[in-house]
N, C-alpha and C positions, 0 to 999 in steps of 0.2 A: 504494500500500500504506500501511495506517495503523500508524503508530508502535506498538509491542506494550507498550514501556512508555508574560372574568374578570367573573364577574361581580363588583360592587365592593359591598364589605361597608358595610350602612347604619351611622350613627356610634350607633345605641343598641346595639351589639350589643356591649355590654361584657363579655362572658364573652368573646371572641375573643382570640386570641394573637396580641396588637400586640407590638410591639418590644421588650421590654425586657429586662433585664439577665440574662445565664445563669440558667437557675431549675433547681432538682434535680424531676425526673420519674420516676411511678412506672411499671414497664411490670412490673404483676406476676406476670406468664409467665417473665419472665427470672430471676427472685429465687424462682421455687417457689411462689408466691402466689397461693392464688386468691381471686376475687371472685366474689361474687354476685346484685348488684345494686351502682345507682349511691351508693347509698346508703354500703353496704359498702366500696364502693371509697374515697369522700371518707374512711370513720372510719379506715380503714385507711394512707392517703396523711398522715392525721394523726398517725399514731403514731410514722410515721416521716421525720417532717419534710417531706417532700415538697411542694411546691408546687404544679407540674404532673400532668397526669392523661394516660396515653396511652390512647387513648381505641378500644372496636369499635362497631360499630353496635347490635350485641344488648344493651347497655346503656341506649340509648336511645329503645330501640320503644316507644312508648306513651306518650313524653315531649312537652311543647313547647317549641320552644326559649326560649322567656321561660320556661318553670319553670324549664330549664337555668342559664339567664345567671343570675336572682337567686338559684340554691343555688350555683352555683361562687362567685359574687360575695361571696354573703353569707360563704362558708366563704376567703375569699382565694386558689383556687385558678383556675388557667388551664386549659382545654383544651389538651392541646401538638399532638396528632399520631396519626396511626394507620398502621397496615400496609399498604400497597397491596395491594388485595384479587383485580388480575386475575391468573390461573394462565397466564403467559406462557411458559414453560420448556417447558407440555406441547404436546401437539398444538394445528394447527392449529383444532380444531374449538372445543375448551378456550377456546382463548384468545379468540376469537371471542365464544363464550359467555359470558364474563366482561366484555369489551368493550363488551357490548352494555349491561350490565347498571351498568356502571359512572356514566354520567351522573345516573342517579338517587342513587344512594351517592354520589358527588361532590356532588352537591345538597343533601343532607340533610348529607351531613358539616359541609359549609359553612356553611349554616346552626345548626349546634350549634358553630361556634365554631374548628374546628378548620382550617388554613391550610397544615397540612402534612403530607406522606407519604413514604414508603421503600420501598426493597428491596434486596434486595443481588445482587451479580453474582459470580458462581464465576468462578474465575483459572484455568479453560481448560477446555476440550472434550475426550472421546476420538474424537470421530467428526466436527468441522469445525475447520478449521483456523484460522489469526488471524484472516483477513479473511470468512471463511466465518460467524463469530463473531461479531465486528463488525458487519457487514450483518444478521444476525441479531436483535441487542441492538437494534440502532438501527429495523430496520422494527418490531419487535414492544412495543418502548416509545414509538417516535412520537404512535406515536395515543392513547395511554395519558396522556401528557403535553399533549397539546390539550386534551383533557377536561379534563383536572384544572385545567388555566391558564382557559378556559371558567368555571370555578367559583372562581378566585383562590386556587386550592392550587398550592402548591409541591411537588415531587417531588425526592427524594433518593434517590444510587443511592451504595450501600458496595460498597468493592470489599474482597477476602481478601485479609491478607498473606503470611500464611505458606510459607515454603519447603516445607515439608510437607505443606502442601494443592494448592501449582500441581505439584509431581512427582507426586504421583498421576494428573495428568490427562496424558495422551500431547501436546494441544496445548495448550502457554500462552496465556494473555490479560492482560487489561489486570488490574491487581491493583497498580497506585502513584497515590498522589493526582490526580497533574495529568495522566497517562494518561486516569484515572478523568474526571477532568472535561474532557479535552477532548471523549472520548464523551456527556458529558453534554450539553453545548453543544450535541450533531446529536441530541441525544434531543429537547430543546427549551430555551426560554427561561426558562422556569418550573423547569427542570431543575438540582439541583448537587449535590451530595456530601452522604453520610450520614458523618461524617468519626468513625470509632473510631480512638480511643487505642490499643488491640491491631493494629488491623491497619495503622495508621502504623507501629510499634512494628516490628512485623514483617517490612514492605514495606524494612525503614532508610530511613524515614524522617528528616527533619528539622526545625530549625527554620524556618529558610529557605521549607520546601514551604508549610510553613501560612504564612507571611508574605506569601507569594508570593500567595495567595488574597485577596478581598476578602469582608466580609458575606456580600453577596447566592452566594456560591458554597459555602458551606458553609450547609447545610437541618436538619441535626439532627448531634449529639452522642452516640456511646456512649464509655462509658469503663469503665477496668476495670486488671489489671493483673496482672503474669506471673508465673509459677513463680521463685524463684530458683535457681539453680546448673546451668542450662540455655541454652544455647547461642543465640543468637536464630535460624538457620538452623533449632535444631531443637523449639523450640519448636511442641506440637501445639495446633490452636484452639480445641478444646473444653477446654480444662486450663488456666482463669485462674485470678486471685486478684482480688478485691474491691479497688477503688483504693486508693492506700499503703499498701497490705497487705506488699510487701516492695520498692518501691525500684525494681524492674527499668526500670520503664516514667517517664520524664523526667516526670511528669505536670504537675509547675510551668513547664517549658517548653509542654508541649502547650495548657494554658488561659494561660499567659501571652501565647502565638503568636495565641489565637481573641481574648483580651481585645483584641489590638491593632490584631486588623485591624476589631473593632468587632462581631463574632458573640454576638446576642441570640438566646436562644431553648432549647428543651432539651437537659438532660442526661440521659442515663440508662445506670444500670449497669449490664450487659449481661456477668456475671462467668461464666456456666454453670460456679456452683462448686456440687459436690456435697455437699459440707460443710455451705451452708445449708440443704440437706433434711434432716438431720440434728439442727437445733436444736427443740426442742421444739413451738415455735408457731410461726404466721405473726408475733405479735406482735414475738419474738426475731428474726426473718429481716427485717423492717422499721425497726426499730430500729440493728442492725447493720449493713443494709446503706444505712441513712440516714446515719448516724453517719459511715460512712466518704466518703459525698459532699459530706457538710454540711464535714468535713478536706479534702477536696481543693478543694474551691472555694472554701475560705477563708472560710464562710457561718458 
């Protein structure tokens, strides 16, 4: 029973996300922002400080990757990362279908620069149980994760923390850092943590867990930060606050823990605050929600 808690990139390809120092990333589905081409997306990443680009495919159809490289190049931005596109959760047939479809999208991602992917995994089931669950996670991302490594992508799996998203489900799962990544580990090689600020926060987490971690185990960064005058048991996950918005969430411990163990690579704020729909433009929604990453990561 388990515990409940490549191909190699040629060196012209200088738009690619090689190593370097936390960058703030725009992912702007999260922040209420939309884009409309790649074009829109760069003017918009510049308004509000952003560095990094998370990136879909439907932005890039009809591009070539050298027009890519010398426009991120010339504008100082990175390609960071995209969403793992196969629908694993659904049926058998789904996923199959998505499966099949993925070595080409892993190929092309690669080629525009991009090194890295996610998804996230729900802290439990109504209809299988831990190990039902587990066997589950790990046959249906397996092969999801050879491809991607095949292509020199890394894959990131976030798990929920909150007390009031695992009691909704009749059966708990994995939903703590290092639970999370041992599962990672049988996913694959290529395989480590989508590590949020919120759902450490909420898992009670520590400083210790992320120390405990090296680089290579931590794939991507959200961050964000919590209601205050609320309980952290009862804390619900769609109800954040934009990072040091009020305090709740240790965030100087949380990037001080990634600074140390050496985690280069994106950040992005991931707040699903209702409030930024609210301000008049996208221009305001990127700005404030720049303003508050540019504060926490001390940029």
């Amino acid at each position: 029973m388990h515990d409940a808690n490549v191909c190699e990139s040629p060196p012209e390809r200088i738009f690619a996300l090689y190593d370097v120092p936390m960058h703030a990333t725009l992912s702007p589905g999260a922040i209420h922002v939309s884009v409309a081409s790649l074009e829109d997306f760069i003017a918009k990443a510049k308004v509000g400080g952003f560095t990094g680009l998370e990136l879909n495919p439907s932005l890039l159809e009809g591009r070539s990757a050298t027009e890519v490289a010398e426009t991120l190049a010339g504008e100082e931005l990175v390609a960071a990362g995209f969403g793992m596109p196969v629908q694993f959760r659904e049926d058998e047939a789904r996923w199959k279908e998505d499966l099949e479809k993925l070595p080409a999208i892993a190929k092309t991602m690669s080629e525009f620069g991009m090194s890295r992917t996610f998804t996230w995994i729900m802290p439990g089931s109504n209809d299988k149980n831990f190990d039902q669950n587990y066997e589950f996670h790990v046959t249906r991302l397996k092969p999801v994760a050879a491809i991607l490594a095949d292509h020199g992508i890394r894959f990131g799996l976030e798990f929920v923390g909150p007390k009031t998203s695992r009691d909704s489900f009749r059966h708990p799962f994995v939903y703590t850092t290092h639970a999370m990544l041992r599962m990672a580990k049988e996913v694959g090689a290529n395989c480590g943590l989508l590590l949020d600020s919120w759902h450490w926060y909420t898992s009670e987490g520590t400083e210790a867990d992320i120390l405990a971690l090296n680089e290579q185990d931590v794939v991507y960064v959200h961050t964000n930060d919590a209601p205050a005058g609320i309980a952290v048991d009862d804390q619900l996950d769609h109800k954040r606050e934009l990072p040091k918005a009020t305090g709740v969430i240790d965030l100087d411990t949380f990037f001080g823990s990634l600074r140390k163990i050496g985690y280069q690579g994106p950040v992005v704020v991931e707040p699903f605050l209702a409030s930024l729909k609210e301000l008049p433009s996208d221009e305001d929604r990127l700005r404030k929600v720049g303003e508050s990453l540019k504060q926490t990561l001390g940029a």
